[in-house]
C-alpha positions as CSV (number, residue, x, y, z in Angstrom):
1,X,29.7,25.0,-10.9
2,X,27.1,22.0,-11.3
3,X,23.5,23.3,-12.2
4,X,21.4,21.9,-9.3
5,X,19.2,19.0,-9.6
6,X,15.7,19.0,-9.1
7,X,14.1,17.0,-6.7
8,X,11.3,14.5,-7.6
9,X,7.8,15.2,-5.3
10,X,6.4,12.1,-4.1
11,X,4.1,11.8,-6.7
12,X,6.9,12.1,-9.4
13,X,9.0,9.2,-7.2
14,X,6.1,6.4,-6.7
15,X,3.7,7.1,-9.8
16,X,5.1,3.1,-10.8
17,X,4.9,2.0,-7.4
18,X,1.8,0.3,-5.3
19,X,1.9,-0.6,-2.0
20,X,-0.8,-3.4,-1.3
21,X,-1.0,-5.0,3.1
22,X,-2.0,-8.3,3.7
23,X,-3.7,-7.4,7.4
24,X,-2.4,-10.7,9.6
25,X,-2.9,-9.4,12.9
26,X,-6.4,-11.2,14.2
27,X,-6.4,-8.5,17.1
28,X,-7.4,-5.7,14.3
29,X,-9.4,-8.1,12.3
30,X,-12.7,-8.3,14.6
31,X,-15.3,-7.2,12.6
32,X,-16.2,-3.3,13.1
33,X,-12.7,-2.6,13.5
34,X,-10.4,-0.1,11.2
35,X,-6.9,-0.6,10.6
36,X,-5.1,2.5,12.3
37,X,-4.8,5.1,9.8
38,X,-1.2,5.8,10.2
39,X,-0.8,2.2,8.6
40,X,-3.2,2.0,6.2
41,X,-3.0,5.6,4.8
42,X,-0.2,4.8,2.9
43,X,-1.9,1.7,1.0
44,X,-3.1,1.7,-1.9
45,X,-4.7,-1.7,-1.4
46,X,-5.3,-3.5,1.8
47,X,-5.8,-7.4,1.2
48,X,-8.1,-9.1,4.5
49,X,-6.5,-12.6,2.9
50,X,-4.1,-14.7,0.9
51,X,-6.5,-15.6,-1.5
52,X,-7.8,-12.2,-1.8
53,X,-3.9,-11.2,-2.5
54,X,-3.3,-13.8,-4.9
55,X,-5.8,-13.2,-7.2
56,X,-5.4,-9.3,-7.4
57,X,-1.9,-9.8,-8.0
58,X,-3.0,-12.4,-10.8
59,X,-5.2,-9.7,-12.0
60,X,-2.5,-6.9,-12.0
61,X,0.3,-9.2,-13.2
């Protein structure tokens, strides 16, 4: 009989992983508006442009 295996938590799965958006859409980026939370909960990052993504990622690189 196989002993069972433990199953990772979430935390244990994505402690190496970051999940950065790049917000495109122009018809959630008027000025007072919020991304909808169901999207950017999961973020760990949310980039408004490419320039703004490029040089984090040449800062985490």
């Amino acid at each position: 009989m196989r002993a069972p295996v433990k199953k990772k938590t979430a935390d244990e799965k994505n402690k190496d992983t970051m999940l950065i958006g790049l917000q495109t859409d122009i018809r959630a980026s008027f000025q007072d508006s919020k991304l909808n939370p169901m999207l950017s909960s999961p973020l760990d990052y949310l980039m408004n442009t490419e320039e703004e993504l490029m040089a984090f990622l040449k800062q985490i690189k």
